[in-house]
C-alpha positions as CSV (number, residue, x, y, z in Angstrom):
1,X,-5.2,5.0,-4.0
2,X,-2.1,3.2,-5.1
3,X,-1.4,1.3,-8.0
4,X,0.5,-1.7,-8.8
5,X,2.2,-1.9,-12.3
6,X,2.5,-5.8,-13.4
7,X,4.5,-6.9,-16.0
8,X,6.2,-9.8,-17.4
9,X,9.6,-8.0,-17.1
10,X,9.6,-7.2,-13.8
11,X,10.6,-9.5,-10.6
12,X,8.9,-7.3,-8.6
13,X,5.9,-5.0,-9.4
14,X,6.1,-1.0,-9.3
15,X,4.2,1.1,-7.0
16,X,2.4,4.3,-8.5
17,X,0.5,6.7,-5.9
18,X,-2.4,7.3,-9.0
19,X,-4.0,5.7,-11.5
20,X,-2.9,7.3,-14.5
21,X,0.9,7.9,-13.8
22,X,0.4,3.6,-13.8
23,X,-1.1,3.6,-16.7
24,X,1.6,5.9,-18.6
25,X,3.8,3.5,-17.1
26,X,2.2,0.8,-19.0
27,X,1.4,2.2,-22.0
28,X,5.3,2.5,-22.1
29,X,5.4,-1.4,-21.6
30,X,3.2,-2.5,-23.5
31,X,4.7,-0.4,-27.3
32,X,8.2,-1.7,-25.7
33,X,6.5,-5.1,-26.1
34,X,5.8,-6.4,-22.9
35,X,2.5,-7.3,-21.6
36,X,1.8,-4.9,-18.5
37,X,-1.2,-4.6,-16.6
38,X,-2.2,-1.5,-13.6
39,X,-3.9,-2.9,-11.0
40,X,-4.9,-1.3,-7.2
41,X,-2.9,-2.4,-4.5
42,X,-3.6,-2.9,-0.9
43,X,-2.4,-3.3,2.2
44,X,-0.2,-6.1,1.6
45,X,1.8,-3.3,-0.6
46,X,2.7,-2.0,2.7
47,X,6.5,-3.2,3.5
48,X,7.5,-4.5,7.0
49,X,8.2,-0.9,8.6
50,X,5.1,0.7,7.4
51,X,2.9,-2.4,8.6
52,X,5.3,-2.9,12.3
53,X,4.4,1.2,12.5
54,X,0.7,1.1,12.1
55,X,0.2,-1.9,14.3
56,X,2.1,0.6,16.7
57,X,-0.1,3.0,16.6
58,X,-2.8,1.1,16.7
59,X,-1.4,-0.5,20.2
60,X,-0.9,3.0,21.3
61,X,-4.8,4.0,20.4
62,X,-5.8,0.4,22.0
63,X,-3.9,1.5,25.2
64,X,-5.5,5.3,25.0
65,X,-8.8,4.1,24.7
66,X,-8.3,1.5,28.0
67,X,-7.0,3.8,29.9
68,X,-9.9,6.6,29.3
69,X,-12.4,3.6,29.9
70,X,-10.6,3.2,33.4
71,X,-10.2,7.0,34.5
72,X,-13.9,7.5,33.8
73,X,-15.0,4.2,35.8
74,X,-13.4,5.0,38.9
């Protein structure tokens, strides 16, 4: 699972792909003095290209599936 580091310095929060490399992250933060906070992050991490490909794909099985419904009830 991924994780989001938060933190008062940043515009824009930090992906980590685990837990504790987040929280190393933090710990860093937080002696540098800024509050910073790990959190998990979901789908809406996802930027545009990742999101427009698995829609694709998702199309794609849509279509596969249709079509195998329609060979198998002629």
């Amino acid at each position: 699972m991924k994780f989001i580091l938060i933190s008062m310095m940043l515009a824009n929060p930090v992906t980590y792909a685990d837990k504790s490399t987040c929280e190393i992250a933090s710990k860093a933060l937080n002696d540098f003095g800024e509050a910073a906070v790990c959190i998990p992050a979901g789908d809406a991490d996802q930027n545009s290209s990742d999101r427009m490909f698995k829609k694709f794909f998702n199309l794609v099985e849509e279509l596969d599936k249709l079509e195998k419904n329609k060979v198998i009830a002629r």
